[in-house]
C-alpha positions as a LaTeX table, in Angstrom:
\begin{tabular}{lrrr}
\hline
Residue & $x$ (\AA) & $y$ (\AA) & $z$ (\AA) \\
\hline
Unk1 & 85.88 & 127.76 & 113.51 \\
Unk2 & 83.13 & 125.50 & 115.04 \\
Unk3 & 83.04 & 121.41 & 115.21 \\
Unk4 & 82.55 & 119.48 & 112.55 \\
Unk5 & 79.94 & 117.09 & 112.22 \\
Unk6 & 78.93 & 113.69 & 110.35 \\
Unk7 & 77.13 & 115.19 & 107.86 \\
Unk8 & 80.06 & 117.53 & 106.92 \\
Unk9 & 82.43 & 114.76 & 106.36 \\
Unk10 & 82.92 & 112.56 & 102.90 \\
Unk11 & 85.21 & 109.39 & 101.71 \\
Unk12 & 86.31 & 109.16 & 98.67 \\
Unk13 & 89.19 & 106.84 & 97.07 \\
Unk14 & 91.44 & 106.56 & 94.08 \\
Unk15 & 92.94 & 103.50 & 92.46 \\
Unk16 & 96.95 & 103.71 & 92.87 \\
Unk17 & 99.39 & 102.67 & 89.70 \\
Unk18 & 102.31 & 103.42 & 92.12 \\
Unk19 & 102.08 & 101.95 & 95.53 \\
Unk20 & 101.73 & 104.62 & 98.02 \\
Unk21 & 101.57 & 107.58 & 95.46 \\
Unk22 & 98.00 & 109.01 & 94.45 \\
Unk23 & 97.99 & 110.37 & 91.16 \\
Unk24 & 97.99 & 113.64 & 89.83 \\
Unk25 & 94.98 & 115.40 & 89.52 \\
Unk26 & 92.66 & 112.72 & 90.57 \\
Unk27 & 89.24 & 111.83 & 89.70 \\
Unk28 & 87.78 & 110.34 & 93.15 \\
Unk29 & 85.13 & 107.69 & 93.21 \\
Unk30 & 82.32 & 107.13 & 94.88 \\
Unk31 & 82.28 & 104.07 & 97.61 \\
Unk32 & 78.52 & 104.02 & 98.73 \\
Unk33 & 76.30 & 105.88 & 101.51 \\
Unk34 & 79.09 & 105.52 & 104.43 \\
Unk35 & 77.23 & 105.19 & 107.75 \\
Unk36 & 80.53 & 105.45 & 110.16 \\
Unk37 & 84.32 & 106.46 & 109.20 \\
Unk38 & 87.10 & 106.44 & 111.73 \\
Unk39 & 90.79 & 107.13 & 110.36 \\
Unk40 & 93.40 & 106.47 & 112.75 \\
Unk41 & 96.89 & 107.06 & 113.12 \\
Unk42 & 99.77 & 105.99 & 115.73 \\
Unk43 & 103.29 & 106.90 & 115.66 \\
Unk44 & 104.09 & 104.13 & 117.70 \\
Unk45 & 106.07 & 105.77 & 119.80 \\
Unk46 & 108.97 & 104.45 & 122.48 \\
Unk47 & 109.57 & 106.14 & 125.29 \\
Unk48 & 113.02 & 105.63 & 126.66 \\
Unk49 & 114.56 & 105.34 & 130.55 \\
Unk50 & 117.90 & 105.47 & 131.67 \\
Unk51 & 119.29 & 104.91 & 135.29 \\
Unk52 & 119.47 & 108.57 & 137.12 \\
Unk53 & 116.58 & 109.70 & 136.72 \\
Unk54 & 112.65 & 108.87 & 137.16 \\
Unk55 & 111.59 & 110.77 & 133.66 \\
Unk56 & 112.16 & 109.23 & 130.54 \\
Unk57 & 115.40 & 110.28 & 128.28 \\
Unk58 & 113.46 & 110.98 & 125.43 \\
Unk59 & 110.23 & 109.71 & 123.54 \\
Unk60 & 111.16 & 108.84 & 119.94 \\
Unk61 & 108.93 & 107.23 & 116.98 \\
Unk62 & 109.07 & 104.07 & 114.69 \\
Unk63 & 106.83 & 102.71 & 111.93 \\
Unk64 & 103.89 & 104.74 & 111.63 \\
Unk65 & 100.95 & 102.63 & 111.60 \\
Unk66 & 98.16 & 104.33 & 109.24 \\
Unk67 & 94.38 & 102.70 & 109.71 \\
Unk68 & 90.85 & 103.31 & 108.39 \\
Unk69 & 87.73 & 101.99 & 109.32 \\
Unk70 & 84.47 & 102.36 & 107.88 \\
Unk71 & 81.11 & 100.85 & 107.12 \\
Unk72 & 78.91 & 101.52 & 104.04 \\
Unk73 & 75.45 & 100.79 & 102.40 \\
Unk74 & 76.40 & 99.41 & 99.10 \\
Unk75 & 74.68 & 100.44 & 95.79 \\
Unk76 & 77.50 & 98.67 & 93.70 \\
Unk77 & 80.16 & 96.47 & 94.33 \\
Unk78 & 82.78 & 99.03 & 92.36 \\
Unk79 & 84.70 & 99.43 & 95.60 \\
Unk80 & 84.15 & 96.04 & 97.15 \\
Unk81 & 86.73 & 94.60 & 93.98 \\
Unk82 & 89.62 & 95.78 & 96.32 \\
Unk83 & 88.82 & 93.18 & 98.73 \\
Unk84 & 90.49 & 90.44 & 96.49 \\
Unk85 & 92.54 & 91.98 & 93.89 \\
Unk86 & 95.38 & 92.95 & 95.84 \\
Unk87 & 95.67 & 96.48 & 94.95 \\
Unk88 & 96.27 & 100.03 & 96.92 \\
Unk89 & 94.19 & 103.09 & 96.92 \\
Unk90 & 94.68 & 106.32 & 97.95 \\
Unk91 & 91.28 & 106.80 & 100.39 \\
Unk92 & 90.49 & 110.88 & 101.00 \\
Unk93 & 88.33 & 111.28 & 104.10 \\
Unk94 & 87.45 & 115.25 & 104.14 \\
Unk95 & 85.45 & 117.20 & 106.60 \\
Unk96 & 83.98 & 120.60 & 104.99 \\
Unk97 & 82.34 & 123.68 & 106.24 \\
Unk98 & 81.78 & 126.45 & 103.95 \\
Unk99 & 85.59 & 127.58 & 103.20 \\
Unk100 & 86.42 & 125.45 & 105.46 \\
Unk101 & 88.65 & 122.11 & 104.96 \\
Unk102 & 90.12 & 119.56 & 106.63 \\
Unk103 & 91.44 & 116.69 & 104.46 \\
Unk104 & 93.12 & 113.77 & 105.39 \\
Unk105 & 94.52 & 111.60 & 101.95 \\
Unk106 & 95.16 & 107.76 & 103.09 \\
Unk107 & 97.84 & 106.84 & 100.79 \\
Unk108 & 99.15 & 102.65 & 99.95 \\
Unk109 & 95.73 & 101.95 & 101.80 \\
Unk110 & 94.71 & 98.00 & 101.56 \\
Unk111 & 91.67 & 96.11 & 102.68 \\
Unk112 & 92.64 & 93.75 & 105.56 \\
Unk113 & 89.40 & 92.88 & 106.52 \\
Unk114 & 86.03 & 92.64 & 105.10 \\
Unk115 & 82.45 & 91.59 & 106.17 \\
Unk116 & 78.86 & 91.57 & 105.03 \\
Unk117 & 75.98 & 91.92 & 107.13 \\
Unk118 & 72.41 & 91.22 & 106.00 \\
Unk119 & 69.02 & 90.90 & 107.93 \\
Unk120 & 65.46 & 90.56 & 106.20 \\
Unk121 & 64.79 & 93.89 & 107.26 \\
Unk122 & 67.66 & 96.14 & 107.34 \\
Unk123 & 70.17 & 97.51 & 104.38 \\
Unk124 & 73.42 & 95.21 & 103.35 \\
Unk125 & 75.93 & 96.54 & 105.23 \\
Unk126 & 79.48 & 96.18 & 104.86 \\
Unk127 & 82.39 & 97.17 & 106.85 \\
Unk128 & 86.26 & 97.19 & 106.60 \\
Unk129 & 89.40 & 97.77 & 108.17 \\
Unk130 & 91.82 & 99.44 & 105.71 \\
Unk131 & 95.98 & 99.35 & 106.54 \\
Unk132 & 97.93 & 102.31 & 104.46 \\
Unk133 & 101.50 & 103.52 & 104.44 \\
Unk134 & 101.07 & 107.24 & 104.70 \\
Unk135 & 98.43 & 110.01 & 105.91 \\
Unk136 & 98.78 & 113.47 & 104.49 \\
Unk137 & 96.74 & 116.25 & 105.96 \\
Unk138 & 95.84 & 119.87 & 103.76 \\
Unk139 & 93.84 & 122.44 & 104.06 \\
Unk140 & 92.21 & 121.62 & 100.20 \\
Unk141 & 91.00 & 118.91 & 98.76 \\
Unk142 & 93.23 & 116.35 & 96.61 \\
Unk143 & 90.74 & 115.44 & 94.04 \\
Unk144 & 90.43 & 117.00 & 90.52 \\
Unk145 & 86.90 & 115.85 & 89.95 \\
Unk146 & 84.22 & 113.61 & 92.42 \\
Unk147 & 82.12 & 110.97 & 91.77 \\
Unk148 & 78.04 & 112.01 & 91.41 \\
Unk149 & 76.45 & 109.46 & 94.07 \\
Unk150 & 74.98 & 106.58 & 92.74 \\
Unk151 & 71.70 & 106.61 & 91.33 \\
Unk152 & 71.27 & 102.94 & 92.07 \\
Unk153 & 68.98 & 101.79 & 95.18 \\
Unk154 & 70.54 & 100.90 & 98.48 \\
Unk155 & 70.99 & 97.08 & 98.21 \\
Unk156 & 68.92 & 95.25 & 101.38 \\
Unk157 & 68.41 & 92.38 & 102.82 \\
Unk158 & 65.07 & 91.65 & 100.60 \\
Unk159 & 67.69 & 91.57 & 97.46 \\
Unk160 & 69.04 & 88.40 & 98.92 \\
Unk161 & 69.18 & 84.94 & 98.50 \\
Unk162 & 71.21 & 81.72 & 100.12 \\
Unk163 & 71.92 & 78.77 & 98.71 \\
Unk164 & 73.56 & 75.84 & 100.22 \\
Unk165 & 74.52 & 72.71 & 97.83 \\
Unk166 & 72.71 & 74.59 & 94.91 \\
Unk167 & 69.83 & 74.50 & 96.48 \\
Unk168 & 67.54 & 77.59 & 98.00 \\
Unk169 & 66.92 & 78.00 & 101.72 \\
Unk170 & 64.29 & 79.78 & 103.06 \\
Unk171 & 64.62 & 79.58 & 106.65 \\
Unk172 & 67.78 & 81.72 & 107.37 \\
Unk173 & 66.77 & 85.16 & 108.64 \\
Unk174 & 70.38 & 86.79 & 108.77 \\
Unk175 & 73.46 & 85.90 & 108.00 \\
Unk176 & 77.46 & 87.44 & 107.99 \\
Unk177 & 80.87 & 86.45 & 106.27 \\
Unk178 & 83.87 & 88.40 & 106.96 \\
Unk179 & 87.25 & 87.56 & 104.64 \\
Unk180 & 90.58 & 88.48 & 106.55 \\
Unk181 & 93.84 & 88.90 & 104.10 \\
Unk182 & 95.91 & 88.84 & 107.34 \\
Unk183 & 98.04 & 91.88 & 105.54 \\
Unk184 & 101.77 & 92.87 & 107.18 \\
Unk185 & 103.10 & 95.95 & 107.56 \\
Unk186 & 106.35 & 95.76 & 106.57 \\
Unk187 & 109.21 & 98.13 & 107.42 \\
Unk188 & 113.01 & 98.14 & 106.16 \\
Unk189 & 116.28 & 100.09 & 107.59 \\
Unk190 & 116.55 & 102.82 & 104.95 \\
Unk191 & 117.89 & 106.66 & 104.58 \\
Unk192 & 114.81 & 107.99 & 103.58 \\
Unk193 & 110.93 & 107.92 & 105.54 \\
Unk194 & 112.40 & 104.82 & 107.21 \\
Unk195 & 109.32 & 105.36 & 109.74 \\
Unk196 & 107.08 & 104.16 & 106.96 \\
Unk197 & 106.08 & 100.63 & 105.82 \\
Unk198 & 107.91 & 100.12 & 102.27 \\
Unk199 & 104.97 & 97.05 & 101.40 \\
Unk200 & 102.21 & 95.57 & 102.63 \\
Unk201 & 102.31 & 92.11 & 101.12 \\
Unk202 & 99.21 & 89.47 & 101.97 \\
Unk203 & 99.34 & 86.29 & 103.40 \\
Unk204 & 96.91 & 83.68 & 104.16 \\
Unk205 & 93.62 & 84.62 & 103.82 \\
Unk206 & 90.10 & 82.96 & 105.79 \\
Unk207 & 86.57 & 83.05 & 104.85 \\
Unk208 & 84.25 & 82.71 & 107.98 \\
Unk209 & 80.99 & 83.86 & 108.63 \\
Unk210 & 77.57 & 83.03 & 110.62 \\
Unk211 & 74.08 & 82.23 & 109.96 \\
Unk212 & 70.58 & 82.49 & 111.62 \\
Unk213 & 67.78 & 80.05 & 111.06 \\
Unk214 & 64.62 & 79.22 & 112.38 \\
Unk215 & 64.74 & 75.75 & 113.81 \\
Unk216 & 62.51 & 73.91 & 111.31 \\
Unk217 & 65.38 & 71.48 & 110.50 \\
Unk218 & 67.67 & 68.98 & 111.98 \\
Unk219 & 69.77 & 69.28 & 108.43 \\
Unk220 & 72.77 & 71.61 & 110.09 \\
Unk221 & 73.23 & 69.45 & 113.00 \\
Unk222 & 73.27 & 65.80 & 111.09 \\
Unk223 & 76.37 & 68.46 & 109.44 \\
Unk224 & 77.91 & 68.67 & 112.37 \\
Unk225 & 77.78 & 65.26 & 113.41 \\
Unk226 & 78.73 & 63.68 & 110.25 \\
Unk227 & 81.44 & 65.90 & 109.18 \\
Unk228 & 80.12 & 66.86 & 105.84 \\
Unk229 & 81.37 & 69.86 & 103.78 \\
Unk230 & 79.00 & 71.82 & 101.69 \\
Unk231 & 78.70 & 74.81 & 99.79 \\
Unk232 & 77.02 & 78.31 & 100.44 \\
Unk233 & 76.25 & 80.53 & 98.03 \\
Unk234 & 75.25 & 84.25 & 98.59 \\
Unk235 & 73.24 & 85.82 & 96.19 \\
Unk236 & 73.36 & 90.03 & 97.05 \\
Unk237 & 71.49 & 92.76 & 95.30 \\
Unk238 & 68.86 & 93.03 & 92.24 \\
Unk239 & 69.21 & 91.70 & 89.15 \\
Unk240 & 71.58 & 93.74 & 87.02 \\
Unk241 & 72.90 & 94.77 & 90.54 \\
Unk242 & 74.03 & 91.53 & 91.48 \\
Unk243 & 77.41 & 89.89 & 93.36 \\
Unk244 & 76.92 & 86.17 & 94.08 \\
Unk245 & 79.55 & 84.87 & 96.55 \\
Unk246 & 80.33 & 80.69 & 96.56 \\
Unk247 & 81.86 & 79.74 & 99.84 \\
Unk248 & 83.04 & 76.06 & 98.78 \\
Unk249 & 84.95 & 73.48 & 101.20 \\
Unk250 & 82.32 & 74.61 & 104.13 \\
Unk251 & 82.23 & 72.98 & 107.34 \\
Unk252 & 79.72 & 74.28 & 110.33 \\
Unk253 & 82.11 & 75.72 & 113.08 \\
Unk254 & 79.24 & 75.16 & 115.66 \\
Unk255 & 75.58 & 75.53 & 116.31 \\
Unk256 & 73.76 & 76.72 & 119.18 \\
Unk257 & 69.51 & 76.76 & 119.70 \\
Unk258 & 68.31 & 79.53 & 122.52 \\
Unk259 & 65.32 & 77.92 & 123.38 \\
Unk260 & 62.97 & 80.53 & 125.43 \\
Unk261 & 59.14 & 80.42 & 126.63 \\
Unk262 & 58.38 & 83.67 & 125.04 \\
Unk263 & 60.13 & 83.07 & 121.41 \\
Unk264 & 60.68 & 81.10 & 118.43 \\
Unk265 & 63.48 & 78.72 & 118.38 \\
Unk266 & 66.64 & 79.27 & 116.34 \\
Unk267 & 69.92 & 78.27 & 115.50 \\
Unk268 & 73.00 & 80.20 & 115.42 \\
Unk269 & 75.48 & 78.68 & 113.03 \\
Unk270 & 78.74 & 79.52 & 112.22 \\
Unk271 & 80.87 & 78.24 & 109.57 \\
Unk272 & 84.47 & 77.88 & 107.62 \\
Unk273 & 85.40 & 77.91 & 103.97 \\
Unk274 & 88.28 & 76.78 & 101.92 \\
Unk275 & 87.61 & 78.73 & 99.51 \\
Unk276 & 85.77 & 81.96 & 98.14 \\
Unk277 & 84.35 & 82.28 & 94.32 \\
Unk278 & 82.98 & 85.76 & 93.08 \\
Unk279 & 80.43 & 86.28 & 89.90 \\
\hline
\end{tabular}
């Protein structure tokens, strides 16, 4: 059997009722055109010495710790609703080649972290890091039916607007926010798969992010200097397409201005929330 390559491999997820237990006979869903996936796995293994010899005693495991990473070009915001509401998905990355499969089933998989990228001239991209309990590997596939792609455009930067106290800005060429849920694997002493994580509760969470402008303005800096909170408001996609994200409770985390002979001035800002509104 040869490689696989990119274009062999798919992602596909599941909502879970149970946590850590796909459902029978699944019908997968579609996330959005994935542009990178890595899955990851590490038995976090010990190895163990003993005096009387220069080779370890043995090498035994402890909690497994199950990861997924990928980045996507949205077309809906179906699979972004996971970021928030707390809930586990079984995630199926599978690589296929004629008869061939390879399929790896991410089960109790949460988002721990989340960001959003947009320029004026590239696609929205988003990436996360997913924590699960459990990876299962098969030779088939675990879904009963798949998603059709979306028919929907791919969602770029020129569906995009920012707002800051209500008010449109038209000077910021790119901008970022990433929201962390700070998620903890959590293991307990038990008889059975005691090398798996039994929850993976949230705690805190932050909303951060960055922001480009062209230096027209002194606005961000008399910010800075006078300690004023604001809002920011993130309008992404078309209309009928739409997410808006309100970052309220803002405060600039610090501005810098590269100021070169050959190019146009700009700021690079970068702020905190307190909190995070979705419509």
């Amino acid at each position: 059997m040869s490689v696989f390559v990119g274009e062999e491999a798919k992602a596909y997820y599941v909502e879970e009722t149970v946590y850590g237990t796909t459902p029978g006979t699944p019908a997968m869903l579609y996330i959005g055109i994935i542009q990178n996936v890595e899955p990851a796995i590490d038995p976090k293994n010990i190895v163990i010495r003993g005096i009387g010899s220069r080779t370890p005693k043995a090498i035994r495991r402890t909690v497994r710790a199950v990861d997924l990473s990928l980045a996507y070009i949205p077309q809906d915001w179906d699979f972004w609703a996971y970021v928030l509401n707390a809930k586990s998905v079984s995630l199926e990355t599978f690589y296929e080649k004629g008869a061939s499969i390879i399929s790896l089933n991410h089960k109790g998989s949460k988002i721990d972290k989340a960001k959003i990228e947009c320029s004026i001239d590239d696609p929205v991209k988003i990436s996360m890091n997913l924590i699960g309990q459990d990876v299962a590997s098969a030779g088939t596939k675990i879904g009963n039916t798949y998603e059709n792609e979306s028919t929907n455009a791919p969602i770029t930067g020129l569906d995009c607007v920012v707002k800051k106290g209500g008010a449109e800005v038209t000077r910021f060429s790119d901008f970022s926010f990433e929201i962390a849920n700070f998620l903890k694997r959590q293991p307990v002493i038990r008889s059975t798969t005691p090398y798996l994580i039994k929850a993976l509760p949230e705690r805190q969470q932050s909303f951060q992010g960055s922001i480009r402008a062209d230096f027209e303005s002194k606005a961000e800096l008399d910010d800075i200097l006078a300690d004023t909170e604001f809002t920011l408001a993130f309008e992404i996609g078309p209309a009928g397409n739409k997410k808006i994200f309100t970052f309220g409770g803002c405060k600039w985390r610090g501005a810098k201005t590269p100021t070169k002979i050959e190019d146009l001035v700009a700021q690079n800002l970068e702020f905190d929330a307190k909190t995070l509104a979705e419509t």
